[in-house]
PAFI-254494 format. One record per residue: x, y, z of N, C-alpha, C in turn; residue number from 1. Coordinates in pm, whole numbers, plus 50000, padded with zeros to 5 digits. Layout:
<recs>
     n_X     n_Y     n_Z    ca_X    ca_Y    ca_Z     c_X     c_Y     c_Z     n
       X       Y       Z       X       Y       Z       X       Y       Z   NUM
...
</recs>
This chain:
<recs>
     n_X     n_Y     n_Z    ca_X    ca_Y    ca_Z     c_X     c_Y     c_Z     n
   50591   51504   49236   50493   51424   49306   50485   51472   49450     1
   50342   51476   49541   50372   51548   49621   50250   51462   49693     2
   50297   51476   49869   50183   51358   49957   50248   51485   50101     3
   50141   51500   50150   50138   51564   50244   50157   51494   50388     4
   50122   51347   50328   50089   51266   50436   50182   51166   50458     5
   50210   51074   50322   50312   50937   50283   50496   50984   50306     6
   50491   50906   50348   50661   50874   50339   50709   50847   50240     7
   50793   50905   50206   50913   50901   50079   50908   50751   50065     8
   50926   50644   50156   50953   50505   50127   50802   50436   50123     9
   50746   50474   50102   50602   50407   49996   50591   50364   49911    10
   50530   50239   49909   50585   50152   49818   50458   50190   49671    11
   50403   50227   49632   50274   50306   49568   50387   50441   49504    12
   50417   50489   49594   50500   50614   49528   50611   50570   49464    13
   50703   50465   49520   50850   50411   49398   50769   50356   49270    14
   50624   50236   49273   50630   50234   49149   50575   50356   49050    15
   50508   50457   49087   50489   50572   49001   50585   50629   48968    16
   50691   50674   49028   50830   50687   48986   50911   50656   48921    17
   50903   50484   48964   50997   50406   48887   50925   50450   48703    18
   50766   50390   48677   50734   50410   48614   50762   50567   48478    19
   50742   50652   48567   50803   50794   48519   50928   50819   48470    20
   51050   50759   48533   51155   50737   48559   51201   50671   48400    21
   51146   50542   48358   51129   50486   48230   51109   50488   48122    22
   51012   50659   48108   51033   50688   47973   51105   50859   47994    23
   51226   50867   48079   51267   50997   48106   51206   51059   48158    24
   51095   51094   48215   51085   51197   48329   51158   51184   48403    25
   51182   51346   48457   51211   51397   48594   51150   51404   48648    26
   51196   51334   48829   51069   51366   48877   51091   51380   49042    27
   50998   51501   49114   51065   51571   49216   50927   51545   49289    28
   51014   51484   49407   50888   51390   49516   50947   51483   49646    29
   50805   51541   49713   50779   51622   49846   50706   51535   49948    30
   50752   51519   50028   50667   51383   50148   50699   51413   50215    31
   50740   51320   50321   50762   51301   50447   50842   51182   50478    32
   50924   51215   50576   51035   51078   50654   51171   51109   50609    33
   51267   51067   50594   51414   51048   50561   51424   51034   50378    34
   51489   51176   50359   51541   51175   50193   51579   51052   50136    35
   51698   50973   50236   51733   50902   50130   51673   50786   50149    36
   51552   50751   50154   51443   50649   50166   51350   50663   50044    37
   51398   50739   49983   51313   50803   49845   51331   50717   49723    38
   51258   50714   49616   51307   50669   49515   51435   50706   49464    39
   51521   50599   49406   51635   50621   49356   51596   50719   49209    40
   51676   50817   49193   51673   50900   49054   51577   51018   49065    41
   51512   50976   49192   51443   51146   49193   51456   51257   49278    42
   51446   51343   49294   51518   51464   49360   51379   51478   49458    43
   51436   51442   49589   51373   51397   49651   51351   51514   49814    44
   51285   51539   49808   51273   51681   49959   51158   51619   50047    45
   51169   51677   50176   51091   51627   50257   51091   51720   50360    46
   50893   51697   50411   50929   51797   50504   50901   51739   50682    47
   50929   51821   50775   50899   51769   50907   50754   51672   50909    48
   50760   51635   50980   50617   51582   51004   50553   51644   51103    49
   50462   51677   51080   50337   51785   51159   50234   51749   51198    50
   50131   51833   51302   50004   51820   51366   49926   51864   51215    51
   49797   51900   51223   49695   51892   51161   49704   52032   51099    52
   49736   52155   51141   49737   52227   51085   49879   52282   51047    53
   50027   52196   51050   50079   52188   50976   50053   52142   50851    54
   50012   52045   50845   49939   51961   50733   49905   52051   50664    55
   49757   52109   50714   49680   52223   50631   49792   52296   50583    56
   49889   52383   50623   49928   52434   50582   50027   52433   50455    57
   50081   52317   50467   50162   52237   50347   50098   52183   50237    58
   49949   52178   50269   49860   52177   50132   49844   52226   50057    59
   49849   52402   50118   49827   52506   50083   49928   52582   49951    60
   50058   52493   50067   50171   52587   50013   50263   52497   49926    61
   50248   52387   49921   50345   52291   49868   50324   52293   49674    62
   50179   52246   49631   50102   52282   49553   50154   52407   49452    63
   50137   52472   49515   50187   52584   49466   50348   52607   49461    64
   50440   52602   49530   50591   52562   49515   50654   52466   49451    65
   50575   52348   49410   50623   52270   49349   50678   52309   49192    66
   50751   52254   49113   50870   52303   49036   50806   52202   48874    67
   50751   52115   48933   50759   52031   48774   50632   52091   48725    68
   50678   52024   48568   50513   52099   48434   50437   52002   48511    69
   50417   51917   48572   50248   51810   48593   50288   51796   48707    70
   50179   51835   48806   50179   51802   48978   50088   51679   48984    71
   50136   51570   49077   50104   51457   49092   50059   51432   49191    72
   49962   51436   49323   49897   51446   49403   49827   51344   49464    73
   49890   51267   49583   49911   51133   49618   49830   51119   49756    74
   49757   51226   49817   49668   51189   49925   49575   51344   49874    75
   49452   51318   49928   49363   51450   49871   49343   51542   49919    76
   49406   51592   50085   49430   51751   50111   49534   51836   50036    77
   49579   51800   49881   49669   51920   49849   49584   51932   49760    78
   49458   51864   49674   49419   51879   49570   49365   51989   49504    79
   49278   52109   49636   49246   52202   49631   49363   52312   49627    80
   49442   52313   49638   49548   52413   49577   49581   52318   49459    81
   49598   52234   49409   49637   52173   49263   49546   52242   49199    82
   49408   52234   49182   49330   52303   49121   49355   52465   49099    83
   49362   52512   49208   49406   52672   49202   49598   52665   49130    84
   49670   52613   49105   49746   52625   49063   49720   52570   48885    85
   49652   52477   48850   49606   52486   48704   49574   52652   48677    86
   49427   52668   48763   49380   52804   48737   49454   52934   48709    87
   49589   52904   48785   49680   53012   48773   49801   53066   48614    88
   49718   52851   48581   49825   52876   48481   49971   52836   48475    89
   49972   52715   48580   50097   52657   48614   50129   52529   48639    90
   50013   52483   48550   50040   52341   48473   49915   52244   48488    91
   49881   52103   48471   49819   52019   48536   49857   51970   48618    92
   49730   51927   48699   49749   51819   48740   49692   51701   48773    93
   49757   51622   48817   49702   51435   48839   49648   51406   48976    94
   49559   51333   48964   49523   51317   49130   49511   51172   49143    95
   49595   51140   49230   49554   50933   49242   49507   50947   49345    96
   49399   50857   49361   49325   50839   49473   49384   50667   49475    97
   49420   50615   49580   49463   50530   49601   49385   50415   49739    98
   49282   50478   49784   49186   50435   49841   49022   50516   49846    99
   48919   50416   49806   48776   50493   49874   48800   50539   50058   100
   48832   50725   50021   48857   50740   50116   48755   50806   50221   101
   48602   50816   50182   48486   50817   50255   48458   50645   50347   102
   48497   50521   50266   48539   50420   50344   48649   50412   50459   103
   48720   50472   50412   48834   50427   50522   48822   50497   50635   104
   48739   50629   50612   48698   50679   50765   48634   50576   50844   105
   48581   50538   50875   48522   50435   50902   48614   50325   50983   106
   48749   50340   50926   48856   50269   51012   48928   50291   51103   107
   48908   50433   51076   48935   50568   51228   48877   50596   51335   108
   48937   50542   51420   48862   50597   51557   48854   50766   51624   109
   48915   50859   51546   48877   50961   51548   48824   51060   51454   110
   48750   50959   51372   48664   51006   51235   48511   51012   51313   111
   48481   51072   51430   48331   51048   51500   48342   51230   51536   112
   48215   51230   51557   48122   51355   51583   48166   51412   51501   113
   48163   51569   51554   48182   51699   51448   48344   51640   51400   114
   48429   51601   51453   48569   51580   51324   48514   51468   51285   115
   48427   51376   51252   48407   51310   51126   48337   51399   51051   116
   48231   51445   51092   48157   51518   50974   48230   51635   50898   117
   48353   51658   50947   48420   51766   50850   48517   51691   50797   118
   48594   51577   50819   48649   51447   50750   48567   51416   50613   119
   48452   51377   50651   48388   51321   50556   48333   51432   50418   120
   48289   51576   50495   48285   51690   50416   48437   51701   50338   121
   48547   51689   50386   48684   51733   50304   48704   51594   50228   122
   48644   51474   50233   48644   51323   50136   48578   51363   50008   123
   48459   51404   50069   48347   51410   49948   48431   51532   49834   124
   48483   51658   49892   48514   51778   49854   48626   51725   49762   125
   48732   51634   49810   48814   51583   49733   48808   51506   49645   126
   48732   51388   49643   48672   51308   49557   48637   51390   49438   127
   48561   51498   49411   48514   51580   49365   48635   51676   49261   128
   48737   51696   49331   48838   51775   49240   48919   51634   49191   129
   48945   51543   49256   48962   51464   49177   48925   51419   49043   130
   48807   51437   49031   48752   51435   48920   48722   51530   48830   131
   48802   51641   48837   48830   51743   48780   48977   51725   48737   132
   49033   51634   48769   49199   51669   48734   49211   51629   48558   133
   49349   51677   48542   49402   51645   48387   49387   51494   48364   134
   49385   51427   48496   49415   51304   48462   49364   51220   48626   135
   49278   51152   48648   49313   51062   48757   49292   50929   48808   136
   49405   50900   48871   49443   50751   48882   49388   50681   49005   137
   49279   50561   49018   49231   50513   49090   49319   50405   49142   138
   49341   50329   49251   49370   50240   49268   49334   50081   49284   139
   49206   50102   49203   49121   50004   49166   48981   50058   49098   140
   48901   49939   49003   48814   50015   48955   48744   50041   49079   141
   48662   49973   49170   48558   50053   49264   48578   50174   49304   142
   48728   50225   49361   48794   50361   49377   48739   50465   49336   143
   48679   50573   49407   48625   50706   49352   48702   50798   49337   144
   48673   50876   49220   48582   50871   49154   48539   50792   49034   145
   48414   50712   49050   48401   50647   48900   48368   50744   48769   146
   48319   50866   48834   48346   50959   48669   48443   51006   48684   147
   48532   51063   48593   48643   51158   48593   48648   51219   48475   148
   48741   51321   48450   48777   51372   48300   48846   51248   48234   149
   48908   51236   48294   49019   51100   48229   49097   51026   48362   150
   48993   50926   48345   49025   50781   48443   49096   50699   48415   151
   49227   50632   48502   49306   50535   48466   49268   50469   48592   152
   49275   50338   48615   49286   50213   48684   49421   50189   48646   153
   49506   50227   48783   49653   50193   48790   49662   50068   48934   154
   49581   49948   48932   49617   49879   49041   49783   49853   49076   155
   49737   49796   49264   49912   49839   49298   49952   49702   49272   156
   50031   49638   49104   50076   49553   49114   50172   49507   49114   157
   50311   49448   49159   50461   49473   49158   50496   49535   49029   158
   50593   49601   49072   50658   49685   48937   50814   49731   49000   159
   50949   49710   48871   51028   49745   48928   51136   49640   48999   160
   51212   49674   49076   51311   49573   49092   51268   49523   49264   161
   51192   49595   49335   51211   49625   49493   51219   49455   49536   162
   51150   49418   49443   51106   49227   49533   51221   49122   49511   163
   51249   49050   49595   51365   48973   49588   51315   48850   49526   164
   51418   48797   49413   51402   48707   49404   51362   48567   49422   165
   51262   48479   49404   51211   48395   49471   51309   48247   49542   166
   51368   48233   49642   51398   48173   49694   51350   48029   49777   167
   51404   47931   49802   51387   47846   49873   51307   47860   50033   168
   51229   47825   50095   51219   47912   50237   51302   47787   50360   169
   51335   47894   50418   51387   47880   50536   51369   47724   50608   170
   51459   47691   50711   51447   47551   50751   51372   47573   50864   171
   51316   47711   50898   51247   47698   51049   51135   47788   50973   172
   51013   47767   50982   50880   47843   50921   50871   47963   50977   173
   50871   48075   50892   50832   48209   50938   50755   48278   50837   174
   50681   48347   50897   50536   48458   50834   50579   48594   50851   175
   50522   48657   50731   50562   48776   50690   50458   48881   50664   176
   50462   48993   50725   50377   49096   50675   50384   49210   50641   177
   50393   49294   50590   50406   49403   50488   50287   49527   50481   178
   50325   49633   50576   50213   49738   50538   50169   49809   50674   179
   50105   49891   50637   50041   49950   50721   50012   49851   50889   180
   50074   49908   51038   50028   49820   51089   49941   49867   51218   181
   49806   49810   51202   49734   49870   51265   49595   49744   51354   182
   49555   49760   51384   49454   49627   51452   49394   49615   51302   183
   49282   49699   51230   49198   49674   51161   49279   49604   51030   184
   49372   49617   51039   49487   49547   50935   49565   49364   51003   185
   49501   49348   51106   49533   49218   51138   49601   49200   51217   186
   49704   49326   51286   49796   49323   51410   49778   49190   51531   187
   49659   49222   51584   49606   49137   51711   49590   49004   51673   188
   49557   48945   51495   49494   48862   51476   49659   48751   51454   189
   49730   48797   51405   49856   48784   51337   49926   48720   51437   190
   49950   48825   51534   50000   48779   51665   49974   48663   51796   191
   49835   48629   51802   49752   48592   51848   49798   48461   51772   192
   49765   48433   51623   49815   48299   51547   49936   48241   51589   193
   50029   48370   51585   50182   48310   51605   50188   48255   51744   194
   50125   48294   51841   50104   48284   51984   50052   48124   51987   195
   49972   48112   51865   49919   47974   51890   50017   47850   51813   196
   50121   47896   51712   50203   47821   51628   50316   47815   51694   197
   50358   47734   51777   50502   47760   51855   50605   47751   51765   198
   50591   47684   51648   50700   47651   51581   50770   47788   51458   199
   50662   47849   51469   50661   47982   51345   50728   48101   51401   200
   50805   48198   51353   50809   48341   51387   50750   48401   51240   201
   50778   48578   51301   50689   48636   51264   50777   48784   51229   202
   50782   48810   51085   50848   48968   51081   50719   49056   51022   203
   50698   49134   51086   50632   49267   51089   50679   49405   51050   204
   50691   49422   50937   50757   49528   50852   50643   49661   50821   205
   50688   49753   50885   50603   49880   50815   50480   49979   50976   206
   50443   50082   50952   50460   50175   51053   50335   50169   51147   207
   50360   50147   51309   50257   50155   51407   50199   50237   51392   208
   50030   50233   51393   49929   50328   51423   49991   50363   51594   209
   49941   50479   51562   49954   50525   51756   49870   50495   51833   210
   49768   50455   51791   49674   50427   51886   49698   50276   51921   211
   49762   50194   51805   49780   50058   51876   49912   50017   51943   212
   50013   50158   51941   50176   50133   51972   50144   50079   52137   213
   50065   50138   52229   50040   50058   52331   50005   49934   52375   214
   49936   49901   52265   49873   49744   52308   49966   49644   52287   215
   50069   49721   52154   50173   49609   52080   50290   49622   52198   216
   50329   49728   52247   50441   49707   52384   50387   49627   52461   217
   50280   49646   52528   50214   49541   52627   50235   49414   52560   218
   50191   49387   52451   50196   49224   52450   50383   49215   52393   219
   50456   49277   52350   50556   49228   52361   50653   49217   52475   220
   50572   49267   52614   50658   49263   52689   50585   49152   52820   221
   50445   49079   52784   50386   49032   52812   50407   48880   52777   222
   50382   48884   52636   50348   48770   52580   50435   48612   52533   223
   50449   48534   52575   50579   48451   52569   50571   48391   52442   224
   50536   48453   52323   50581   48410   52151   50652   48520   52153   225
   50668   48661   52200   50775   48811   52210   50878   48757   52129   226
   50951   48654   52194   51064   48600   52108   51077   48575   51951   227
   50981   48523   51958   50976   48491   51802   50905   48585   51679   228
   50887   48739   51731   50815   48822   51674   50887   48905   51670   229
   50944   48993   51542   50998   49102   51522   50959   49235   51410   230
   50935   49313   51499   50881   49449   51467   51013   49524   51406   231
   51008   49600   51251   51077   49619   51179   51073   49784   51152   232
   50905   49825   51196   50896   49948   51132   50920   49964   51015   233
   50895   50151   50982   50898   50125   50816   51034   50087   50796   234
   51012   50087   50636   51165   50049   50567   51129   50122   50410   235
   51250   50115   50331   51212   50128   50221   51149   50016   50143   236
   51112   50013   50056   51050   49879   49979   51137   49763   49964   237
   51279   49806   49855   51377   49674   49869   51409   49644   50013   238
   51386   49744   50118   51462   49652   50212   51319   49587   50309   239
   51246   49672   50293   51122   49612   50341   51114   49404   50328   240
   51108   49426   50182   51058   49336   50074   51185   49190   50113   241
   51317   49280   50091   51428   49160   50127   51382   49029   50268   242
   51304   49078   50355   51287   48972   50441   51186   48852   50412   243
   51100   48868   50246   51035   48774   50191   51168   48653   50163   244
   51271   48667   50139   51340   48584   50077   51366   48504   50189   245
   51338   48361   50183   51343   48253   50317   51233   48219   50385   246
   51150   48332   50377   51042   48317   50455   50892   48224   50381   247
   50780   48163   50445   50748   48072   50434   50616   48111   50411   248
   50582   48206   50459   50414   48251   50448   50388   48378   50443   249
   50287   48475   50361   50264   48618   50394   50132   48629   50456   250
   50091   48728   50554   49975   48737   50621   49912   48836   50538   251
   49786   48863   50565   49685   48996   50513   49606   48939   50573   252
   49609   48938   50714   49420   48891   50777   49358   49049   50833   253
   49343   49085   50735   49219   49229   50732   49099   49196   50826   254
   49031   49333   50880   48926   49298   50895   48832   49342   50782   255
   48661   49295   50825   48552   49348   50715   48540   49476   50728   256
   48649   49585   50701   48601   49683   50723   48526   49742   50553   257
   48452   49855   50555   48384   49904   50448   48495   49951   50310   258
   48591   49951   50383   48757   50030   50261   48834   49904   50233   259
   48818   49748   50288   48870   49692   50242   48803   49601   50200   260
   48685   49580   50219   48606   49486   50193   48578   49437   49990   261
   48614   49571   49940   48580   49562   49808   48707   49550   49757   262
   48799   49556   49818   48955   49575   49765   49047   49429   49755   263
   49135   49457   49728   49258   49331   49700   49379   49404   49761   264
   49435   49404   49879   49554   49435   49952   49667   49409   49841   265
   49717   49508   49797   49871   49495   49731   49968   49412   49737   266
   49953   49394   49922   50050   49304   49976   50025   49155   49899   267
   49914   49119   49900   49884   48938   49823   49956   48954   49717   268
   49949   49039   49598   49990   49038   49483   50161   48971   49512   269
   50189   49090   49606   50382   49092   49594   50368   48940   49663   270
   50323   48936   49798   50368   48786   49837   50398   48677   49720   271
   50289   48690   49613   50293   48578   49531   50385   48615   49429   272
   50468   48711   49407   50572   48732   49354   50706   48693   49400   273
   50685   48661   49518   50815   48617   49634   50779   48515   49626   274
   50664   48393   49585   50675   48261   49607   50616   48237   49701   275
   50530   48319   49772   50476   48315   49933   50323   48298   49941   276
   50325   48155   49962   50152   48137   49990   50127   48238   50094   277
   49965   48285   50129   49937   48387   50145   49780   48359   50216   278
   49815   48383   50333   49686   48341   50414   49574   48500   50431   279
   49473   48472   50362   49384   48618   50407   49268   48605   50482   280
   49188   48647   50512   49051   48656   50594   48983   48654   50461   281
   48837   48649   50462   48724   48637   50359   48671   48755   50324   282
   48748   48836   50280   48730   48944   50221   48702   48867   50078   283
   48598   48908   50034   48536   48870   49900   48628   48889   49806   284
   48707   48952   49719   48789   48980   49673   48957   48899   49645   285
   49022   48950   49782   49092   48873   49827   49073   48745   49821   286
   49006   48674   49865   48993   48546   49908   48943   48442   49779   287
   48894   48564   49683   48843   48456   49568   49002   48473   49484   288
   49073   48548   49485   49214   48558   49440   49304   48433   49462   289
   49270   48408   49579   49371   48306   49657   49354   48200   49636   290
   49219   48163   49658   49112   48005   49619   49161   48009   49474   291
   49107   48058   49379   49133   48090   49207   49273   48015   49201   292
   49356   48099   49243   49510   48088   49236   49552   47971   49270   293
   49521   47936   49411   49541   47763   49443   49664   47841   49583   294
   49697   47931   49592   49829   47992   49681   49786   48036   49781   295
   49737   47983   49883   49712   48013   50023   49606   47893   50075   296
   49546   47990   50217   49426   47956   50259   49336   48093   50310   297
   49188   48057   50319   49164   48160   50353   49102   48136   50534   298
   49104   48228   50640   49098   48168   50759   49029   48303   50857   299
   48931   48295   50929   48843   48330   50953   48876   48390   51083   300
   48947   48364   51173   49021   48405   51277   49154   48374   51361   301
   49260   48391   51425   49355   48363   51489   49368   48198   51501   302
   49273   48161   51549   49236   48014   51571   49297   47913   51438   303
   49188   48009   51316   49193   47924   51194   49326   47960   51159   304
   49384   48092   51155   49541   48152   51090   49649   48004   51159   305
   49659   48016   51245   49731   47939   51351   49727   47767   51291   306
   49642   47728   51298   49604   47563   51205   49653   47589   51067   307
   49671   47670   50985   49689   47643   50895   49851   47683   50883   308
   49913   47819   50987   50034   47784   50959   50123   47627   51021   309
   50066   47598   51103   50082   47475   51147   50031   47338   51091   310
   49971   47339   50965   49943   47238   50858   50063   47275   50776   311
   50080   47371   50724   50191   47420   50641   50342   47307   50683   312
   50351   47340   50808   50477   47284   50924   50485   47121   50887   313
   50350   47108   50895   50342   46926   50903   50347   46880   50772   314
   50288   46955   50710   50295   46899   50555   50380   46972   50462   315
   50509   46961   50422   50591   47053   50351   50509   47034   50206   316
   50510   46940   50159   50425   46893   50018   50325   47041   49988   317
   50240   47041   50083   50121   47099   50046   50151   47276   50107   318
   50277   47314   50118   50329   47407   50155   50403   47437   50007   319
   50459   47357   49927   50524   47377   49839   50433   47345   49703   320
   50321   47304   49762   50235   47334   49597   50177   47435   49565   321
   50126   47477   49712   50091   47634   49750   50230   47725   49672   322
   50281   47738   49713   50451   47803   49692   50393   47751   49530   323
   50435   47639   49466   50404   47667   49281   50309   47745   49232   324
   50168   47772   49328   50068   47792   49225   50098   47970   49273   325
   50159   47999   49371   50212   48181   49353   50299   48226   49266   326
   50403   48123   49229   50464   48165   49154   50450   48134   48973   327
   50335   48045   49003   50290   48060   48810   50182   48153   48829   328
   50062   48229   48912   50013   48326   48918   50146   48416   48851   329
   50213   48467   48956   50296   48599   48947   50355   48564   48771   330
   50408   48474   48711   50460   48390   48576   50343   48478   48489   331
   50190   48435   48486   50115   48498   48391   50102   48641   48407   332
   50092   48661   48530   50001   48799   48521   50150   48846   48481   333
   50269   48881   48480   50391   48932   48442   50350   48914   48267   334
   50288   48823   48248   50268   48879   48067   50189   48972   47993   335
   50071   49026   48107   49964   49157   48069   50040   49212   48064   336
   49951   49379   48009   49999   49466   47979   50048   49539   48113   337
   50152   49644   48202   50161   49672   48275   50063   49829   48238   338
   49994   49849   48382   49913   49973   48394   50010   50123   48397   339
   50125   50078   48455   50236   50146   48482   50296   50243   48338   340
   50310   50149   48280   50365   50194   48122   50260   50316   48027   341
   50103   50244   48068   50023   50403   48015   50019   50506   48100   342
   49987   50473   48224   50054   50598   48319   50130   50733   48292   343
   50259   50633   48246   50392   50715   48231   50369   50795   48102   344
   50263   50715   48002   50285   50779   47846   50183   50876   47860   345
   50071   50888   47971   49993   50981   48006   50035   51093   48045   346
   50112   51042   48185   50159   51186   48255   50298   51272   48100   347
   50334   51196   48026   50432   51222   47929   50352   51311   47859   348
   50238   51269   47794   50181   51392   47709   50099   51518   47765   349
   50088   51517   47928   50064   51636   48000   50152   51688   47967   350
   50266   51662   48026   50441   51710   48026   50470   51812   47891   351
   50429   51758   47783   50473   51781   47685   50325   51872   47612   352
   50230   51856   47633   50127   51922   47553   49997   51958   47656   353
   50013   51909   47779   49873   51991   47868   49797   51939   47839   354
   49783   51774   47772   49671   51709   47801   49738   51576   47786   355
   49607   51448   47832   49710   51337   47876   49659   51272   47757   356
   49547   51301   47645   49532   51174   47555   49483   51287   47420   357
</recs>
């Protein structure tokens, strides 16, 4: 499995692993960050982390060095050497696209002028061999490509051991968030709530955009909730995940951007696997998840986030019915079929015969 871009401790990459892992594959993951942050059982390498044309260059070359019968291809600058390495005659391979990633430019502030238009030229270009692969895995149906040779819808839904058991929460209310952390992901909005909830803290698990690592020093060295807010950076998943246990609420206040707007954040799923009502913004999607479910609220800005963790506070009752209806969600959906399990029997008959069905 190979990401030019992701960290070994990605929580998307342990369950493909884990998954693999389950019906015997071997399986040899190339990323980025600290080895032993990797999935347990896989032989795990990593390389420096680089400027842009390191990158390029590890696209180039990784692809091609890689060691297993099926290359697994987890962000879409290696895809074009995956392809030239089929061609060569040195196996398939899989391409997950794990976000519409002509959307998510759009969330980049240095996706403008001529480097967006060659961004968006290398989206489209990828999208495109994607849908050429032996096999490829969307991370939802809207996810492109909607044609492929052979399309799986592998949504990211817990899998595996990483999530802690559902516990009692804590005698002092605290909110939890999980993921990518960046403004357009809720940073300012999150903070801003807790700023308004005196009674709440706040753990923040998983890796600063650079462009917002400034604003977040300023207000932590500014802001008098600082105290009650703790920045975790990445982690691996179990240990990521371990600070759900006690805790009282999970955040996902997204903005409307065009890449999330059609989507369901991963993070809701796991919260409600931890027992953790789950406050989101009105992302269409999301938000009809939550309402449906009965396990959250949905809240429109800092203002609204803030009232409702502070209804939570006043009313334990209606904090803990919330808390039941996540954890009989997580109860059913644990009886479908897992997406994970055809996955594995897919990438298994590449492995074994050079095609997945």
């Amino acid at each position: 499995m190979l990401s030019t871009a992701h960290d070994v401790a990605d929580g998307r990459l342990f369950r493909l692993v884990e998954a693999m892992e389950r019906v015997g594959l071997a399986v040899e993951v190339i990323g980025r960050g600290d080895p032993s942050d990797g999935p347990p059982g896989a032989d795990v390498r990593t390389r420096p982390r680089a400027g842009r044309f390191g990158r390029a260059l590890d696209a180039v070359r990784l692809p091609l060095a890689a060691r297993g019968r099926v290359l697994v291809t987890l962000t879409p600058d290696p895809l074009p050497a995956a392809a030239l390495r089929r061609l060569l005659r040195r196996g398939p391979y899989v391409a997950d696209c794990q976000e519409d990633y002509l959307a998510l430019l759009s969330d980049r502030s240095w996706a403008t002028g001529a480097t967006g238009v060659v961004a968006r030229g290398v989206a489209r270009a990828a999208v495109a061999l994607a849908g050429r692969a032996d096999l490829t895995l969307v991370a939802d149906d809207h996810v492109p490509p909607r044609q492929a040779r052979h399309r799986l819808v592998v949504v990211n839904l817990p899998s595996g051991g990483y999530l802690p058991s559902p516990v009692d929460p804590e005698p002092a209310p605290r909110a939890l968030y999980v993921g990518d952390v960046r403004r357009s992901r809720g940073l300012r909005t999150m903070l801003a709530a807790v700023e308004a909830a005196p009674r709440w803290q706040l753990d923040v698990v998983g890796p600063v955009s650079a462009e917002d690592q400034p604003w977040l020093d300023e207000w932590l060295s500014s802001s008098p909730a600082a105290h009650r807010v703790r920045i975790h950076g990445r982690r691996p998943p179990r240990e990521a995940w371990a600070l759900a246990a006690g805790a009282w609420v999970g955040l996902a206040l997204l903005d409307p951007t065009p890449a999330f707007a059609a989507a369901i954040p991963s993070k809701v799923y796991e919260y409600f696997e931890c027992g953790l009502p789950t406050l989101v913004t009105p992302l269409p999607r999301a938000a009809a998840l939550v309402e449906q479910a009965g396990a959250g609220q949905v809240v429109t800005d800092a203002a609204e986030a803030a009232r409702a963790l502070e209804e939570y506070a006043d009313h334990p009752e209606l904090h803990a019915a919330h808390r039941l209806a996540a954890l009989d969600w997580a109860r059913r959906r644990a009886a479908d079929p897992s997406p994970y399990d055809e996955l594995a029997r897919q990438v298994t008959a590449l492995a074994v015969g050079g095609r997945s069905r």
